[in-house]
C-alpha positions as CSV (number, residue, x, y, z in Angstrom):
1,X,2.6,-26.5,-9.7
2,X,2.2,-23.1,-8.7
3,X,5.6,-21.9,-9.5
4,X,5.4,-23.6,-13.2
5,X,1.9,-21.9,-13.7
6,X,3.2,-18.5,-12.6
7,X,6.7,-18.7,-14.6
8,X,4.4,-19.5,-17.9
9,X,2.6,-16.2,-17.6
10,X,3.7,-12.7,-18.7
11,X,1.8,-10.5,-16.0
12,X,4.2,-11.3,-13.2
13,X,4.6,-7.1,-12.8
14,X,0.9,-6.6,-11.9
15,X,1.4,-8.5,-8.0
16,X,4.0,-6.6,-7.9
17,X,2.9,-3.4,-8.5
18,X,-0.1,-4.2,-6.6
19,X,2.3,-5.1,-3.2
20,X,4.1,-2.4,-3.4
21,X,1.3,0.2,-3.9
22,X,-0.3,-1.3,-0.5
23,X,2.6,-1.0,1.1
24,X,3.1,2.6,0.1
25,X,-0.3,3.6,0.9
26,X,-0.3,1.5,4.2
27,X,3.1,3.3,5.3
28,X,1.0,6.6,4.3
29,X,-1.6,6.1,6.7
30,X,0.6,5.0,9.7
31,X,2.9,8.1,8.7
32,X,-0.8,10.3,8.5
33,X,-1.8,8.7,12.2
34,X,1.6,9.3,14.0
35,X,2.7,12.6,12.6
36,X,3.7,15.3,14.8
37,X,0.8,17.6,16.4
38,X,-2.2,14.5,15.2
39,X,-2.0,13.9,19.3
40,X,-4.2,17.1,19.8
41,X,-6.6,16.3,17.3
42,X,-7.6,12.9,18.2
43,X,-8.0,13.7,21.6
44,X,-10.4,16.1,20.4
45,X,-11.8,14.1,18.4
46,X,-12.1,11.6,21.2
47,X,-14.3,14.1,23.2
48,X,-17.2,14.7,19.9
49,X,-18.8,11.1,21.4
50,X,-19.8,13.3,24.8
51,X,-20.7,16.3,22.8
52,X,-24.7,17.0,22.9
53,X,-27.0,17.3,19.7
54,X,-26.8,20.8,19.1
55,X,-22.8,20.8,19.1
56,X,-22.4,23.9,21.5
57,X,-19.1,22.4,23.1
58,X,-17.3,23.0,19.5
């Protein structure tokens, strides 16, 4: 029932587009988190929790 509903309509492209656009952003963020020298920063980043109010450890 589902395939004869979907073959009857003509905006099959916008799923598409819509998959492949997550995918490409998803990818872009793992790419972002696992790029080279991002190690350093989160484990700075890590550390702000422990930092006091006034932020003199920065």
């Amino acid at each position: 029932m589902k395939a004869e509903i979907l073959s009857q309509t003509d905006y099959l492209t916008y799923p598409l587009i819509s998959v492949v656009l997550f995918v490409a952003i998803f990818s872009a963020a793992v790419l972002w988190v696992f790029r080279p020298g991002s190690r350093e920063v989160y484990a700075k980043r890590s550390m702000m929790v422990f930092d006091d109010e006034k932020g003199t450890s920065r």
